[in-house]
Structures are given as structure tokens and as C-alpha cells.
Biopython code that builds the backbone (N, CA, C, O; Angstrom):
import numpy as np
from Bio.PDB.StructureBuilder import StructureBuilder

atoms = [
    (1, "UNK", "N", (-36.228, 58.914, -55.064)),
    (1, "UNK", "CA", (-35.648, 58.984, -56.366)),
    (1, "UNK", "C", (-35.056, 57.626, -56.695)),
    (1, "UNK", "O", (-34.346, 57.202, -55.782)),
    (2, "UNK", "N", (-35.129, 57.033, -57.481)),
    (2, "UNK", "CA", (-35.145, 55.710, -57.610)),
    (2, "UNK", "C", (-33.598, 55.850, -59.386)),
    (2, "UNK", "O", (-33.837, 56.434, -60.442)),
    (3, "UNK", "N", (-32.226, 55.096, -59.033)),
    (3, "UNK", "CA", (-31.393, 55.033, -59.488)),
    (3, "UNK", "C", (-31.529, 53.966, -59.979)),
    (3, "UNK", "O", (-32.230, 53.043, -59.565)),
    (4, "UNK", "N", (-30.564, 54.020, -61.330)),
    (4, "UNK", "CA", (-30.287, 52.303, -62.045)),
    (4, "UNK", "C", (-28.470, 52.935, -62.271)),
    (4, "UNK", "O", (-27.875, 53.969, -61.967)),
    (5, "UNK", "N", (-28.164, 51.843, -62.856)),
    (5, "UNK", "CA", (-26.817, 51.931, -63.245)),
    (5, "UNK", "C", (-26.921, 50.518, -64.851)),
    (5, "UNK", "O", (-27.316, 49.381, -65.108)),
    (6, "UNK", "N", (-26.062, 52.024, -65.621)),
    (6, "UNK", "CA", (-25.853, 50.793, -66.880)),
    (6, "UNK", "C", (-24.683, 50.421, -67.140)),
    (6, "UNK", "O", (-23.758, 50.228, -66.351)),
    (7, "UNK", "N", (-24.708, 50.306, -68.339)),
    (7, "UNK", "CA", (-23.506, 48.648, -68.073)),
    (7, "UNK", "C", (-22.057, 49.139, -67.555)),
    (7, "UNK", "O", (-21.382, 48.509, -66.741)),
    (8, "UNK", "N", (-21.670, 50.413, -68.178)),
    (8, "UNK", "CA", (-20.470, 50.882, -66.967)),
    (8, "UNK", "C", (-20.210, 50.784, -66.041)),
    (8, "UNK", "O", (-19.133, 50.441, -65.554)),
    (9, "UNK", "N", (-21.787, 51.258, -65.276)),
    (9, "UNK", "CA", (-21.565, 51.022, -63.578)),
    (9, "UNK", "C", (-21.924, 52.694, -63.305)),
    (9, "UNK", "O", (-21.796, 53.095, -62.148)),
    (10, "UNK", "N", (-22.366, 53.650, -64.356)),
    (10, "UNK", "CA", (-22.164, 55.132, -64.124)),
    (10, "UNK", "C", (-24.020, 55.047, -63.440)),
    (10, "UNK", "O", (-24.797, 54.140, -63.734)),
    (11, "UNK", "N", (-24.324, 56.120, -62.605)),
    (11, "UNK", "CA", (-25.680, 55.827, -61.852)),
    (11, "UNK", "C", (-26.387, 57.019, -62.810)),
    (11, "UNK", "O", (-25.953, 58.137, -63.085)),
    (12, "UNK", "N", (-27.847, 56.251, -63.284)),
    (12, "UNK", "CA", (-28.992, 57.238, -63.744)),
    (12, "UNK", "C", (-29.957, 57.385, -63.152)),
    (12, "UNK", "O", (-30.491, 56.560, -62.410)),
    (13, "UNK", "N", (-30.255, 58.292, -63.364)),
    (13, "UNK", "CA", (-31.940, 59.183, -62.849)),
    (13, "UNK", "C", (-32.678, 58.503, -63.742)),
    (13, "UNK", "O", (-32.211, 58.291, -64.860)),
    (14, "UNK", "N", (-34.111, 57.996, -63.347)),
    (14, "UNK", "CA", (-35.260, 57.870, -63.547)),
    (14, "UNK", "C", (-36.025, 58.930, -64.048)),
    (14, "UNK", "O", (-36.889, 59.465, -63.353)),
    (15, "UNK", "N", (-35.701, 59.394, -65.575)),
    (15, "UNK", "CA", (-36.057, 60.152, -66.139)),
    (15, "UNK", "C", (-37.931, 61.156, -66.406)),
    (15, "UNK", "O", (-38.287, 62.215, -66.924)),
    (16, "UNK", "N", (-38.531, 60.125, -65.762)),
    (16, "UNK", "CA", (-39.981, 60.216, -65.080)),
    (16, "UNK", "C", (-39.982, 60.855, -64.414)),
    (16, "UNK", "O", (-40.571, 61.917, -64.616)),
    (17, "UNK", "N", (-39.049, 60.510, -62.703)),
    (17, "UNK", "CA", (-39.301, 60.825, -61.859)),
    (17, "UNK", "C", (-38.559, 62.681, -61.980)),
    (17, "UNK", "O", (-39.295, 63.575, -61.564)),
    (18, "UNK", "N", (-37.285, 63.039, -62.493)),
    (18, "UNK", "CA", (-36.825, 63.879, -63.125)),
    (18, "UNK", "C", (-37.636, 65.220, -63.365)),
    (18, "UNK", "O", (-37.530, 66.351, -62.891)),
    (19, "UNK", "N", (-38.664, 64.521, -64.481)),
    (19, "UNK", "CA", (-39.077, 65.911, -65.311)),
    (19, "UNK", "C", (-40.864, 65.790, -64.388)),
    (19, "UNK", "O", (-41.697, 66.674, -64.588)),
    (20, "UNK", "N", (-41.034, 65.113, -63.855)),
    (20, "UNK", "CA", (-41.874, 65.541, -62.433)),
    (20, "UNK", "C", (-42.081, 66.399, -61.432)),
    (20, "UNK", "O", (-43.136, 66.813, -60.951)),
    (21, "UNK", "N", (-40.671, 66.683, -61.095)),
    (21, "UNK", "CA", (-39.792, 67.363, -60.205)),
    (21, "UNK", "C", (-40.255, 68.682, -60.835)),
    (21, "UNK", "O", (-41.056, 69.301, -60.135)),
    (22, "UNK", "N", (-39.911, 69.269, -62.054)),
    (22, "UNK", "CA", (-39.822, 70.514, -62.465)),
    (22, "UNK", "C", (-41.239, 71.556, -62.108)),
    (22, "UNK", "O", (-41.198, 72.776, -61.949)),
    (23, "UNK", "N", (-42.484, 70.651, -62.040)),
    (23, "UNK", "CA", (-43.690, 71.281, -62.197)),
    (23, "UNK", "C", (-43.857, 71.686, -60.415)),
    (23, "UNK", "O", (-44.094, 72.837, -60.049)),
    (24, "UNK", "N", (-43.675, 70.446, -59.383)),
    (24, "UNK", "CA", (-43.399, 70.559, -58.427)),
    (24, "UNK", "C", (-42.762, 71.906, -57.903)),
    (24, "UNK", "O", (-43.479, 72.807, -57.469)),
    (25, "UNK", "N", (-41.189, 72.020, -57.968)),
    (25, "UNK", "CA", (-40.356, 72.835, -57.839)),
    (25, "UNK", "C", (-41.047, 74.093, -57.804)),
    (25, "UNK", "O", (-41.006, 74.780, -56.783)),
    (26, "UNK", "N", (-41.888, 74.580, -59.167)),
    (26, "UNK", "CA", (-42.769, 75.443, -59.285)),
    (26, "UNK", "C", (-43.392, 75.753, -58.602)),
    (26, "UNK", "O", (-43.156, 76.795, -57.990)),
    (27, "UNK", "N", (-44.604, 74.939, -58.338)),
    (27, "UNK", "CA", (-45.732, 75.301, -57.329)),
    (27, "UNK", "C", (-45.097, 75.780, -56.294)),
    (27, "UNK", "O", (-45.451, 76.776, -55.664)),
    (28, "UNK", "N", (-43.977, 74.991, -56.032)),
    (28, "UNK", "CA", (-43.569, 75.460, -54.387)),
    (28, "UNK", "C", (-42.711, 76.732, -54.197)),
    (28, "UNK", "O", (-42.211, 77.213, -53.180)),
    (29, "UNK", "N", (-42.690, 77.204, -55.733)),
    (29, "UNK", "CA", (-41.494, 78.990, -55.700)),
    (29, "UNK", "C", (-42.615, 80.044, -55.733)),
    (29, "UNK", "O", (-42.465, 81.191, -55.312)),
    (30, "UNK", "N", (-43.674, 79.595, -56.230)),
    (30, "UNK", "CA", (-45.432, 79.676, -56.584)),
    (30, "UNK", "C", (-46.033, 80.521, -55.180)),
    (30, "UNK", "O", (-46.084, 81.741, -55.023)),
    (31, "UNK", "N", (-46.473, 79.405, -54.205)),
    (31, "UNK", "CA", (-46.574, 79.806, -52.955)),
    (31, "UNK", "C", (-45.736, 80.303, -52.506)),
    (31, "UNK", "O", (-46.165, 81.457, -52.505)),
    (32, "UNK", "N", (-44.481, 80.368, -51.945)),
    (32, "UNK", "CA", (-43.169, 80.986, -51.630)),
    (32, "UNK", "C", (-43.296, 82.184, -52.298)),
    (32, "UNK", "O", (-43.621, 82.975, -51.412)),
    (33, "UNK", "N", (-43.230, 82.784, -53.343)),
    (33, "UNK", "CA", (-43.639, 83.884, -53.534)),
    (33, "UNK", "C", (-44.612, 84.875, -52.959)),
    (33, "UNK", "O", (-44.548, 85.976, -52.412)),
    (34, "UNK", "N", (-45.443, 84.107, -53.278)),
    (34, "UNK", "CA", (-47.108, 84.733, -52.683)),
    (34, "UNK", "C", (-46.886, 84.982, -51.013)),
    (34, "UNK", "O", (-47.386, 85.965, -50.466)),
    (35, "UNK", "N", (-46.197, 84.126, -50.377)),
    (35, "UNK", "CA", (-46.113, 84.287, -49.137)),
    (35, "UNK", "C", (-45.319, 85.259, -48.761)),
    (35, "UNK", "O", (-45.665, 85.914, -47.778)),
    (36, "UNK", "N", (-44.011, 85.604, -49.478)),
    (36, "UNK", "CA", (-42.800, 86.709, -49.659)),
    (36, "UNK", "C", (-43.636, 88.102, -49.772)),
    (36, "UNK", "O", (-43.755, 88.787, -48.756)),
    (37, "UNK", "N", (-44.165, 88.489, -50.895)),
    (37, "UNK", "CA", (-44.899, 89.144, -51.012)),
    (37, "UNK", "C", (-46.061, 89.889, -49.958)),
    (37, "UNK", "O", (-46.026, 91.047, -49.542)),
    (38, "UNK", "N", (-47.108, 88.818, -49.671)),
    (38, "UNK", "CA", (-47.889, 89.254, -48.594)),
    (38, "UNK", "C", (-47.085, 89.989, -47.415)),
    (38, "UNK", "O", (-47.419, 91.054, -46.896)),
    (39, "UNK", "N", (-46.012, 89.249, -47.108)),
    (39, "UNK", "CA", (-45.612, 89.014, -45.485)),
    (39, "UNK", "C", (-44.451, 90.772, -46.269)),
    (39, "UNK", "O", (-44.756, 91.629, -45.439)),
    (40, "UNK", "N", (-43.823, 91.222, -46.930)),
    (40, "UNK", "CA", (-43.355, 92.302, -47.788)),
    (40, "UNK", "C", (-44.372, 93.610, -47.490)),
    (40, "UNK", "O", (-44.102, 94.762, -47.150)),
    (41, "UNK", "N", (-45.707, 92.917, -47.772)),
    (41, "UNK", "CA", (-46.872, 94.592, -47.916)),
    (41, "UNK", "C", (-46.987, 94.350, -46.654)),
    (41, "UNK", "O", (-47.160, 95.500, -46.251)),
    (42, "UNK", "N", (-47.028, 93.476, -45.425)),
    (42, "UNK", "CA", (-47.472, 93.751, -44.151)),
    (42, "UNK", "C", (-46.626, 94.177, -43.420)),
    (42, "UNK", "O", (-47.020, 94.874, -42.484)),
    (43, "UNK", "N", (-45.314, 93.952, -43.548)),
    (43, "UNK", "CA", (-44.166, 94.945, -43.195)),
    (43, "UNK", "C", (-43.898, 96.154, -43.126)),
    (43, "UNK", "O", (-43.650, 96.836, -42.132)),
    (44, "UNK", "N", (-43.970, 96.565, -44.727)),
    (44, "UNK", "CA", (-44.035, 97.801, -45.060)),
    (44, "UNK", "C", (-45.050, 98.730, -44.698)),
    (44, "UNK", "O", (-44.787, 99.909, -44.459)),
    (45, "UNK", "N", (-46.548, 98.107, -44.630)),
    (45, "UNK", "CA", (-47.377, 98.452, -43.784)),
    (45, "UNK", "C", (-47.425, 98.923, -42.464)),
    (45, "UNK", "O", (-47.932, 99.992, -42.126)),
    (46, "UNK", "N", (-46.777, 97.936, -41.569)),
    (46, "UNK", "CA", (-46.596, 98.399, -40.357)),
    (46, "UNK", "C", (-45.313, 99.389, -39.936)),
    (46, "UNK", "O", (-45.192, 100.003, -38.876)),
    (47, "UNK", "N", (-44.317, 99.365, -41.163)),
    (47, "UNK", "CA", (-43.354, 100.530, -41.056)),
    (47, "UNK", "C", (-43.905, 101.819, -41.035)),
    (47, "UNK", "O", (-43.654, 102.785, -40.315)),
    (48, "UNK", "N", (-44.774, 101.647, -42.037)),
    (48, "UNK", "CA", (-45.138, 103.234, -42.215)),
    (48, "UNK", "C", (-46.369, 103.773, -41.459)),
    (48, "UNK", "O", (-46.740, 104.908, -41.759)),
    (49, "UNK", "N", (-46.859, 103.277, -40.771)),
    (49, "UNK", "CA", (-47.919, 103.097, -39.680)),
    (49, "UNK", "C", (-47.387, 103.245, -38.158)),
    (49, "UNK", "O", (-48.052, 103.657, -37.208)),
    (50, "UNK", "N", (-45.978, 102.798, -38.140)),
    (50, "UNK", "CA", (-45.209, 102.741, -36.582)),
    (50, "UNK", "C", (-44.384, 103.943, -36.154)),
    (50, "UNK", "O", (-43.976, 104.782, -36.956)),
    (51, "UNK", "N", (-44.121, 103.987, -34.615)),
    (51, "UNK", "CA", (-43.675, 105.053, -34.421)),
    (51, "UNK", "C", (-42.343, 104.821, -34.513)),
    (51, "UNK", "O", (-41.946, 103.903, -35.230)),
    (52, "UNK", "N", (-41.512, 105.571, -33.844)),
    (52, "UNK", "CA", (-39.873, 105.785, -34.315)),
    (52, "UNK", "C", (-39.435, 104.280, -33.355)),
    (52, "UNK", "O", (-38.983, 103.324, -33.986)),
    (53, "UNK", "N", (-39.537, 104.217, -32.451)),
    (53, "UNK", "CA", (-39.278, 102.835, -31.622)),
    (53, "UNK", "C", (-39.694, 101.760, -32.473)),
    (53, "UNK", "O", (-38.828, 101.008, -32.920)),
    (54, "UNK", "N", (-41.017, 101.567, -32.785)),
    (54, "UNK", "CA", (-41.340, 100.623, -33.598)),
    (54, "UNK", "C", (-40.746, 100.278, -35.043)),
    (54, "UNK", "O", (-40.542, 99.127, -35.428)),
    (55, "UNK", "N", (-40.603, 100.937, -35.468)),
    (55, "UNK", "CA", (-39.535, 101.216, -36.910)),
    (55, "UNK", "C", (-38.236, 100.261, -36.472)),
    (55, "UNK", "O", (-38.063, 99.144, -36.959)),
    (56, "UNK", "N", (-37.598, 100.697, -35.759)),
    (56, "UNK", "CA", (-36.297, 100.279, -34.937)),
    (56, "UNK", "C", (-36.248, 98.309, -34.935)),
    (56, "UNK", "O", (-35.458, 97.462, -35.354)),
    (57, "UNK", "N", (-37.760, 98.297, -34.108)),
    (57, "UNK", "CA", (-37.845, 96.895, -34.565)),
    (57, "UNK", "C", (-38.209, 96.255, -35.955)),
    (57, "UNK", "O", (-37.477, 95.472, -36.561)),
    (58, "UNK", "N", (-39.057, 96.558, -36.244)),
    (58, "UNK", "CA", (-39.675, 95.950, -37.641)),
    (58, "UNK", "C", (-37.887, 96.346, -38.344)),
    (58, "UNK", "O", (-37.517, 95.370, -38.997)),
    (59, "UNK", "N", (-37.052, 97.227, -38.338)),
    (59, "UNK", "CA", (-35.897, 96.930, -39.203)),
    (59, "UNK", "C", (-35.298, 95.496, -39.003)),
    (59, "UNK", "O", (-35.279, 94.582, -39.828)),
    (60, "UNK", "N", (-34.646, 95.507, -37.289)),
    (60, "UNK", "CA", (-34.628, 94.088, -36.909)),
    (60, "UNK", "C", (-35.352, 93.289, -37.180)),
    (60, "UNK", "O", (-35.092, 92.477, -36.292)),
    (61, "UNK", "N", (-36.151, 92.829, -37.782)),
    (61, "UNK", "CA", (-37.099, 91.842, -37.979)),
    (61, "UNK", "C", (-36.972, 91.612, -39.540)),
    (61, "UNK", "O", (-37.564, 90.609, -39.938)),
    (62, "UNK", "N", (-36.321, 92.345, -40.475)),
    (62, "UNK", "CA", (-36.357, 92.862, -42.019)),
    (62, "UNK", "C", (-35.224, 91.955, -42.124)),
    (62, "UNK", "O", (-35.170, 91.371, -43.206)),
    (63, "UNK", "N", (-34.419, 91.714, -41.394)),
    (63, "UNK", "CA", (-32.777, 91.802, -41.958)),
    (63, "UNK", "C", (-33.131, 89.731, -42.112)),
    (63, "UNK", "O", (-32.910, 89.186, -43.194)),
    (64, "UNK", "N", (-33.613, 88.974, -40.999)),
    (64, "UNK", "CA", (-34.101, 87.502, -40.912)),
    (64, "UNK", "C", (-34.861, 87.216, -41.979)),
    (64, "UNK", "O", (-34.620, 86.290, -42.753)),
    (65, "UNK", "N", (-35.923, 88.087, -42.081)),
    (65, "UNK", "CA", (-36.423, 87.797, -43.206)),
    (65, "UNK", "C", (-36.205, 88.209, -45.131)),
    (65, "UNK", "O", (-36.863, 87.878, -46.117)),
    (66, "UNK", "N", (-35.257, 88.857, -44.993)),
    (66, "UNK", "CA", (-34.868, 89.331, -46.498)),
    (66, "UNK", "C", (-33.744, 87.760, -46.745)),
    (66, "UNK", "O", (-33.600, 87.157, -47.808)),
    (67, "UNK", "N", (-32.904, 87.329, -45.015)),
    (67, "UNK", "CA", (-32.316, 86.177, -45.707)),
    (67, "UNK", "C", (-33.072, 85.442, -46.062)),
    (67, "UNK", "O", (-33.180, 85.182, -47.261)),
    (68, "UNK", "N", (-33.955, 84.788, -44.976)),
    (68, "UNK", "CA", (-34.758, 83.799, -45.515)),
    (68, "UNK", "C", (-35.387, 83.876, -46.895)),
    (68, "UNK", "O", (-35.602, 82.837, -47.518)),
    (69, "UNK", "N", (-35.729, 85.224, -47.462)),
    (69, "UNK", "CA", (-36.314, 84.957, -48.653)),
    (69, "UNK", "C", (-35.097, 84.376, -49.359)),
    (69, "UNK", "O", (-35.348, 83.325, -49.948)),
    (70, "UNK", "N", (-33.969, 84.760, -49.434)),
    (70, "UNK", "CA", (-32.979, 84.470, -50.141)),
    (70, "UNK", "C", (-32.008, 83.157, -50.453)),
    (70, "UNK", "O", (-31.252, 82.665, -51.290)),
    (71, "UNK", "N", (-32.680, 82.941, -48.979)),
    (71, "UNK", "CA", (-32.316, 81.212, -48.632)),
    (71, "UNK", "C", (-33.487, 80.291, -49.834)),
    (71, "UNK", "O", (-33.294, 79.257, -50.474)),
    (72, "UNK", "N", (-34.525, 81.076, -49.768)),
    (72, "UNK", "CA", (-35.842, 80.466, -50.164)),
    (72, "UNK", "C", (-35.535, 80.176, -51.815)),
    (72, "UNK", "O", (-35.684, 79.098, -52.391)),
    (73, "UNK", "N", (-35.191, 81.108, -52.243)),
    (73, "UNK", "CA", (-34.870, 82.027, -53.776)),
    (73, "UNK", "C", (-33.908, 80.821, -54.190)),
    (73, "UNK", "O", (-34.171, 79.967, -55.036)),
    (74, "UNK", "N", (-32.783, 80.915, -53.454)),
    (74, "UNK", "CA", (-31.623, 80.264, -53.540)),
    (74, "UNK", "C", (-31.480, 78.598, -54.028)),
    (74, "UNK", "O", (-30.823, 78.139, -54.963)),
    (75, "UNK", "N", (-32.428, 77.823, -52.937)),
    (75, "UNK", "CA", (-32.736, 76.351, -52.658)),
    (75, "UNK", "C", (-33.718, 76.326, -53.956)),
    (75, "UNK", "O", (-33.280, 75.750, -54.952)),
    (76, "UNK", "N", (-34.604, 76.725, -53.998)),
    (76, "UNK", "CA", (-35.745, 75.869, -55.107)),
    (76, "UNK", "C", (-34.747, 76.705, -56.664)),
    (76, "UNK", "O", (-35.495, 76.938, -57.613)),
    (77, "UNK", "N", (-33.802, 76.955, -56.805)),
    (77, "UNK", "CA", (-33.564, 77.842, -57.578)),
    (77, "UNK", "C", (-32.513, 76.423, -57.935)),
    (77, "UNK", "O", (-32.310, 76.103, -59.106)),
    (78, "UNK", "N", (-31.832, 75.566, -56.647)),
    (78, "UNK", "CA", (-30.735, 74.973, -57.057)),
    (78, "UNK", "C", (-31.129, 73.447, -57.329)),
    (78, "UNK", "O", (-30.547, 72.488, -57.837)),
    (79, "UNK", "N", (-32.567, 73.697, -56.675)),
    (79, "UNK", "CA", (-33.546, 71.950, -56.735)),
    (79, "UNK", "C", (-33.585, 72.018, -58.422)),
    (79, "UNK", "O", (-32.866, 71.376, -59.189)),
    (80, "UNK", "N", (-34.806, 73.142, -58.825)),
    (80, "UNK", "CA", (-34.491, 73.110, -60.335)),
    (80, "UNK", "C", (-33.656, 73.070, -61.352)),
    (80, "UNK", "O", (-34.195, 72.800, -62.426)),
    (81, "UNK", "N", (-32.323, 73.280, -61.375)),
    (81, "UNK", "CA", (-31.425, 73.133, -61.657)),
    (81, "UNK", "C", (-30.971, 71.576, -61.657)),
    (81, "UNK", "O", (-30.372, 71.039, -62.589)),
    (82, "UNK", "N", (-31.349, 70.966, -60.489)),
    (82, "UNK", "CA", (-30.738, 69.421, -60.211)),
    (82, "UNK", "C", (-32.014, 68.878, -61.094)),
    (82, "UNK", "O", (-31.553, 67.867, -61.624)),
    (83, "UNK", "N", (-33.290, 69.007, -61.504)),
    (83, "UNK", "CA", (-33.909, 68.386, -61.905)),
    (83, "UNK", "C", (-33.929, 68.570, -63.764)),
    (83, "UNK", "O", (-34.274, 67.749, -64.614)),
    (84, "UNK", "N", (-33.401, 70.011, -63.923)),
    (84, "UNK", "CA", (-33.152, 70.187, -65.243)),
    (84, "UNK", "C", (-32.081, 69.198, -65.702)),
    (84, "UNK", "O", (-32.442, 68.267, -66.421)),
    (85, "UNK", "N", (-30.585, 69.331, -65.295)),
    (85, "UNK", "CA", (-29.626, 68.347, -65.141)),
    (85, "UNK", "C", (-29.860, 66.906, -65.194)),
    (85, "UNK", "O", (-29.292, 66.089, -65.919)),
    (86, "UNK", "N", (-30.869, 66.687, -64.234)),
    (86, "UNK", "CA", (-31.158, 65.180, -64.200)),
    (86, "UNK", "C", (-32.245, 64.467, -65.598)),
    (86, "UNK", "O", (-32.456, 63.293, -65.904)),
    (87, "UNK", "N", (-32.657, 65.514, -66.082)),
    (87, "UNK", "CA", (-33.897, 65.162, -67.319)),
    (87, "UNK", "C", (-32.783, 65.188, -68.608)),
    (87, "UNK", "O", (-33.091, 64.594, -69.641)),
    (88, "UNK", "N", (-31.693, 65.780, -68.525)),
    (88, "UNK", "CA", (-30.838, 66.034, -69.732)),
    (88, "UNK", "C", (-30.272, 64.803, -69.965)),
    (88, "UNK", "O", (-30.026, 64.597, -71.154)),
    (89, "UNK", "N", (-29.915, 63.691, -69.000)),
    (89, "UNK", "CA", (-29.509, 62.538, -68.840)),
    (89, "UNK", "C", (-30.157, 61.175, -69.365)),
    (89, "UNK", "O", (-29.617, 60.097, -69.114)),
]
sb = StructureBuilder()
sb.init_structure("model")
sb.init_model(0)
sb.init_chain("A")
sb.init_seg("    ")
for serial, (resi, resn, name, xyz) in enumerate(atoms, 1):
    if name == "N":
        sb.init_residue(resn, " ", resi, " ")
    sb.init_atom(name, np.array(xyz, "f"), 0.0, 1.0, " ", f" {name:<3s}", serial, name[0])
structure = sb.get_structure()
């Protein structure tokens, strides 16, 4: 990301590089989705396919991955945000 500073001394975004970012950001909530999803029906799949032991795990295994989606959700949720911010400038 490449900064200037004007005559104040206050630092700007490279307004290019900025509204670049946004399409990016996308693609990558894009796949992230698609991957959420898949990896969602193969879960649920194997829940309802497993026996009572197996259930037990696949729950344990639910709880890592509902954060991570959320971690996932969260981050490209706060990238876009920094790049909306930075194009307003």
C-alpha cells in the first residue's frame, strides 16, 4: 500500500490502490463462502449418517469450525470496511 502525505503532514491512501482492494476482498468472501458451505453439507451429512458416538464427535468438530467461519465473516468484513474508508479519502 503505498502512502503520500500532503502539505500538513496528515498520511493518504493511494486511492487506486484503495478501490482495487474492494473487488479483491470479494472474490476472497466469494470462495470463503463456497468453501463454508460445502464443508456445512458435508457435516451435516455425516451427522445424519453417524452413529450416536460419531455424532459426539462431528459436534466437537462443529464448535472450531462455526468460529472459524466467524473469524472468516469477521476479517474480510473489517478489510472491506478499511478499503471503503480508505477510497472515501
Amino acid at each position: 500500500m503505498r502512502f503520500s502525505f500532503n502539505a500538513i503532514g496528515e498520511p493518504q491512501i493511494d486511492r487506486d490502490l484503495a478501490s482495487m482492494f474492494g473487488p479483491v476482498i470479494g472474490a476472497i468472501q466469494i470462495v470463503g463462502t463456497a468453501v463454508a458451505v460445502a464443508a456445512s453439507i458435508f457435516l451435516g451429512i455425516r451427522y445424519v449418517l453417524s452413529s450416536v458416538e460419531e455424532k459426539a464427535e462431528i459436534k466437537k468438530k462443529m464448535i472450531p469450525f462455526v468460529i472459524g467461519v466467524i473469524i472468516f465473516y469477521a476479517a474480510t468484513g473489517i478489510l472491506r470496511l478499511i478499503a471503503k474508508v480508505a477510497g472515501w479519502f
